[in-house]
C-alpha positions, 0 to 999 in steps of 0.5 A: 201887241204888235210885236206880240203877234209877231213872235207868235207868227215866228214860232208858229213857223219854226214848229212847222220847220221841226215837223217837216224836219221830222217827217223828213227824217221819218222818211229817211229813216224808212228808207235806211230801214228797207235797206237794213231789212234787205241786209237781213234777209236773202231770198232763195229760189226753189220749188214749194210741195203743196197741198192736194186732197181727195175724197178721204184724205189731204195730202202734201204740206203746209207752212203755218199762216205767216211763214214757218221758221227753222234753224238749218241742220244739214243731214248727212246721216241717220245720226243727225236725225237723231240729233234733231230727235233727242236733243235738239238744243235750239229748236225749231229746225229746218233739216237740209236733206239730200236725196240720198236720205230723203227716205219714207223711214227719215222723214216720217220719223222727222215728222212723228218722231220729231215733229215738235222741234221740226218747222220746215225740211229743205231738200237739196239737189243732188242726184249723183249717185242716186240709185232710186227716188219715187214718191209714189206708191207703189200702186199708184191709183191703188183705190181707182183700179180694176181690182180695187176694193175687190178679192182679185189680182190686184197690186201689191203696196207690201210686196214689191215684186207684185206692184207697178212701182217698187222703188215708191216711197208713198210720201206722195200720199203723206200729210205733213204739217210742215213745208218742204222746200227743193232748191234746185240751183248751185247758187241757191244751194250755195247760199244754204250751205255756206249759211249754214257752215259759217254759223251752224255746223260748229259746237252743236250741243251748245247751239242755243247760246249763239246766234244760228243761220235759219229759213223761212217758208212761207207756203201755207195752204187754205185748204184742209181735211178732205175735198168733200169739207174743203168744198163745202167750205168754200160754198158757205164761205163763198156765200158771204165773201164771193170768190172765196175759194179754199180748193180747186178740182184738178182739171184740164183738156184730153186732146183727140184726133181722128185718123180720118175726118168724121163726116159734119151732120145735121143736128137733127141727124146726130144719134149713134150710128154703126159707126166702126172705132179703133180707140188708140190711147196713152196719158200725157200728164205727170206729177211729183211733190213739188210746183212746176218741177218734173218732167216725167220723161220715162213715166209718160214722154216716152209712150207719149211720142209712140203713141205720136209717131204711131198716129204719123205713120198711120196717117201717112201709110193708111189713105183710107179705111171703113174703120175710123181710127181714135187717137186720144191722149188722156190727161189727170190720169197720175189722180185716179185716172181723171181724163179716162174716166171723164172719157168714159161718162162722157161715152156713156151721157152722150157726151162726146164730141161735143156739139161744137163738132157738128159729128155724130156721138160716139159711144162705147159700143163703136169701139171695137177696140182699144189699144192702151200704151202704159208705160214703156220702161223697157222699149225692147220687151214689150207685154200685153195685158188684157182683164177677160178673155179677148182674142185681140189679145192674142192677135196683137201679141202674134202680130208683135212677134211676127212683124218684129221678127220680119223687120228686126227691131229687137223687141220682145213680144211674149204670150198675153197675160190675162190679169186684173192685176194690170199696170196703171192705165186709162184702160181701166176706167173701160174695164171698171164699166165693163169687165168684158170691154175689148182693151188691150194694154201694151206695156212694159215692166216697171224699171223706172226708179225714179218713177212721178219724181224731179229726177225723171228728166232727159238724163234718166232716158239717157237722151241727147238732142240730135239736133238734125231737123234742117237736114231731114224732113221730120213730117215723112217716113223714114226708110227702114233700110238706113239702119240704126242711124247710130251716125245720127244718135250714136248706138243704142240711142232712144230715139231708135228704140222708140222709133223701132217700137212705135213702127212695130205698134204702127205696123200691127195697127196697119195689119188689123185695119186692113187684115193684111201686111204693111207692103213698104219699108218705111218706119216712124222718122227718128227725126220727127221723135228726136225734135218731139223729146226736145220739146217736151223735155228742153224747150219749146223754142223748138223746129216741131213747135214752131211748124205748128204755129203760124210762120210769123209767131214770136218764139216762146219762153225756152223752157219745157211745157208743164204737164201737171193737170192743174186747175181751171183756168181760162187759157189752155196749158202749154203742154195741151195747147202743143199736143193739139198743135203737133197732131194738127201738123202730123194727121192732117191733111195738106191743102194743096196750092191754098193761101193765108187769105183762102186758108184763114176764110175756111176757119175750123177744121182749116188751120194756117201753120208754118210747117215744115220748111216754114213758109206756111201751109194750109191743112185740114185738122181732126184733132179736138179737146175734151173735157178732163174734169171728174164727174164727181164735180158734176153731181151735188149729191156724189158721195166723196167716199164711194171711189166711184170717181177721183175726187182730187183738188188742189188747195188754194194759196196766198204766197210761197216764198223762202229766205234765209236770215241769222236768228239771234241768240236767246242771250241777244234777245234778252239784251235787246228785249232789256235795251228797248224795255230801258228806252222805253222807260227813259223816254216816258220820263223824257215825254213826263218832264218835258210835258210838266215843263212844258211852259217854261222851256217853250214860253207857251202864253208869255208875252213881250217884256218889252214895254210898249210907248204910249202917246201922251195925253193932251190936255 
């Protein structure tokens, strides 16, 4: 029996020595498993078009939950459209479309025409020569202007000669089923397209019996229908699941500053008084199809640094005046003018400054006048609109023409156009308040083609970084009489347009503040403008950015601050946070012979910067945030169809990613398919005789054949 119990010890060891064994090849095979699948698949880096949604609508796209799945077919030509619509031998598809093609008639009809065997779309970078690409319609915030819904002037989606953006696509306001996907780098594309050649391009009609290079996008989007269902949506579920959320509001900041500092009151003193405003105003948001890529360099950088060099040379050549000047920069006004009309309810409650300011509030009533920059697509020919009869109107279009005359700046400045149909601008969210609202809106006609799209970049303003901020000092005027600075620039450059319109704008502001002439020769600093479009349109490691901070501030990321609205979050966005930061540095005051310690024991409106030369500086501050959420989100009760407010919100999603991969034949499928049906069978016959066989090949239950001695019995 000893024995016995010996052999049973041994075995019990040796199956523990087999199970490690197996366990040990389970985790080998796992990680040899990883590796394979790292073989399989290669990522590849882009941006993801996603999914908003307003009132009535959704708009964007979406893959299927769990990624969608295509077999690349690059498109050279409407033929291959076709090929995809009436034949498509090995579906689903992935057309790689270049930006030539990415037309509303092609991907419409890639959508309806050829929606069933088209899973994904890949738009591939390549602008040269590129002529056009928008997509936005051509009315952008069609249904939140002045005229909409009613028999007037208005914006015109059929004809394009009548609408403020004739080269839109209106893809921007499409639905698609399907994701789309930008690859931007030479090297991602490279991948596609050498994927693609190697495996796809040859034999098309018999595609079907090979194996084919496809992608997969994962982007699939929670939210669904319209903002007024996603809402309600993620309220029931949000009852049951906390923190469920299918949709967020688009919301974020305006940044305001002051020309002036407005006097701290009482709180029981704090009611609307007399108080005399001149509201200056621009947007500094942009959008396109896709996450995180667009720069909106003409559509809104531009009147975004006039409007900033209006205000620094207004603060250095106006000490003082009765009238207090507003400088707001608006954001979310690309969906339904946002900022503007959350500005104005904001007005019109009370609301604005808040009370944190311990200022007075500010009605519509104290604004004698407001002066909007729209878009400044052509900075030498410069129109002013107005909705009803204004006499500033005409008092602006004069001042123009006769400081630009008196100056030389090249700018033309016609009659006032008295119209509702006006171009795209905050001004009317005022109007639709009160027709009779005394705005004034300075604009251009439209020549931006590639209007809310990836390619209004730096190379669409033609601009190249001067680089010159440790030579001249960017915070003071510049004089006049130095010229074009082409020796700077180099001859028509857009720092001195802009430069030149915005000390024309600045000095016409002078004169109707003060009723009499700018008495110097000193503009706006092409510098200051230089460092601005840097900054905003190549990185924010940038001199003027860095002035703005305090002086031992580690740099930042060298990229440009995105300036989509976005949704709530709990820290300001980049773009905002440096528009607070430059109007600090440029409108406020210095504090002479102030140290860190003095300066820092201030606290607001008091801020510690680098400034200019970078050793650090104490100044007085007038700029602030509001606010730039829509009132609709503030009422339980608004109706999301009216078009009283925007409505817009942004879906909710879990992952984006894209890989490409080498979908097997149908023929490889079936093969492997009836390889794994064979194992499977064999090894249930394996498990089936080894099992019936088991206490014969295993000795379960035997004993030692070894006789065991006993001792002898003694008489």
């Amino acid at each position: 029996m000893v024995l016995s119990r010996g052999l049973i010890g041994v075995n019990r060891v040796s199956w523990w020595y087999v199970a490690v064994w197996v366990a040990l090849q389970q985790i080998d095979l796992g990680a040899h498993g990883q590796r394979m699948k790292d073989n399989m698949y290669t990522p590849v880096n882009g941006a993801h078009c996603f999914r908003r949604l307003n009132g009535t609508h959704v708009t964007g796209c979406s893959s299927s939950n769990g990624g969608s799945v295509g077999v690349l077919h690059l498109i050279n030509s409407k033929a291959d459209i076709d090929f995809i619509v009436q034949k498509h031998p090995s579906p689903p598809y992935a057309p790689i479309v270049p930006p030539a093609l990415y037309t509303r008639e092609n991907i419409l009809r890639l959508r309806d025409e050829a929606g069933p065997y088209v899973s994904a779309l890949v738009l591939m970078n390549n602008a040269s020569g590129l002529e056009q690409f928008s997509q936005e319609s051509r009315c952008p915030n069609q249904y939140s202007g002045l005229a909409a819904g009613q028999q007037q002037q208005r914006c015109s989606v059929d004809r394009a000669e009548d609408s403020w953006n004739p080269w839109g696509s209106g893809l921007l306001l499409e639905d698609f089923p399907f994701p789309i996907f930008y690859v931007a780098g030479v090297s991602e594309m490279e991948k596609l397209l050498d994927c693609y050649e190697k495996f796809n391009a040859h034999d098309l009609e018999n595609q079907h019996q090979r194996s084919l290079c496809a992608i997969e996008v994962k982007a699939f989007m929670s939210a669904a229908v319209s903002t007024d269902i996603c809402m309600r949506r993620s309220n029931s579920y949000n009852s049951l699941i906390p923190a469920t959320k299918f949709c967020d509001p688009l919301q974020g900041k305006n940044v305001y500053a002051t020309l002036f500092p407005r006097p701290i009151v009482p709180e029981e003193q704090r009611v609307e008084g007399p108080e005399r405003i001149v509201l200056v105003s621009t947007r500094t948001d942009t959008t396109t199809m896709f996450d995180g890529v667009g720069l909106g360099a003409m559509d809104s950088v531009v009147p975004f640094a006039v409007l900033v060099a209006v205000a620094h040379f207004l603060s250095q050549a106006l000490p003082s005046n009765d009238r207090n000047v507003l400088f707001l920069f608006f954001n979310g006004e690309s969906y339904d003018y946002i900022g503007s009309q959350r500005f104005v309810y904001d007005l019109q409650t009370g609301a604005f400054p808040s009370r944190g300011t311990q200022t007075k509030p500010i009605s519509m009533d104290n604004i004698e006048l407001m002066i909007d920059l729209g878009a400044l697509d052509n900075l030498t020919d410069l129109h002013v609109y107005h909705a009803a009869p204004q006499p500033m109107a005409t008092k602006v279009a004069e001042l123009l023409r006769k400081i630009n005359q008196q100056f030389g700046f090249g700018i033309q400045a016609g009659q006032p156009v008295m119209t509702t149909n006006l171009p795209p601008v905050s001004a009317q969210s005022f109007l639709r308040e009160n027709i009779t609202f005394p705005a004034v809106i300075i604009a251009s006609r439209p020549a931006n083609r590639f209007y809310h799209s990836i390619y209004d970049d730096q190379e669409n303003l033609h601009y190249r970084y001067g680089n010159h901020s440790r030579k001249y000092d960017f915070t003071q005027l510049e004089d006049l009489d130095l010229g074009d600075r082409s020796d700077l620039y180099g001859k028509d450059s857009i720092q001195m347009r802009i430069r030149n319109a915005s000390t024309l704008i600045g000095m016409s502001i002078y004169e109707l503040l003060t009723g009499r002439a700018y008495g110097q020769r000193n503009g706006t600093n092409s510098v200051l403008i230089d460092e601005f479009l840097h900054c905003f349109l190549e990185s924010a490691d940038c001199p003027l950015f860095r002035a703005t901070v305090k002086p031992d501030t580690p740099h930042v990321y060298p990229a440009p601050p995105s300036r989509y609205i976005s949704v709530h979050t709990t820290l300001t966005s980049d773009a905002t946070g440096w528009t607070y930061r430059v109007l600090g540095l440029l409108l406020g005051q210095k504090v002479e012979n102030a140290t860190k310690a003095n300066c820092s024991a201030l606290h607001l409106p008091y801020q510690w910067m680098a400034g200019y030369g970078g050793a650090g500086e104490c100044r007085r501050t007038t700029q602030n945030m509001s606010l730039a959420l829509s009132p609709a989100f503030m009422n339980e009760t608004y109706d999301f169809t009216s078009y009283r407010y925007s409505t817009w919100t942004e879906s909710t999603w879990s992952e984006m990613s894209a890989r490409i991969f080498l979908r097997p034949s149908p023929a490889h499928e079936t093969l492997t398919l009836s390889i794994g049906i064979v194992v499977m069978v064999i090894s249930f016959v394996l498990v089936f005789l080894i099992n019936s066989r088991s206490d014969v090949l295993f000795n379960q239950g035997s004993t030692s054949s070894i006789p065991i001695a006993t001792q002898p019995t003694q008489c």
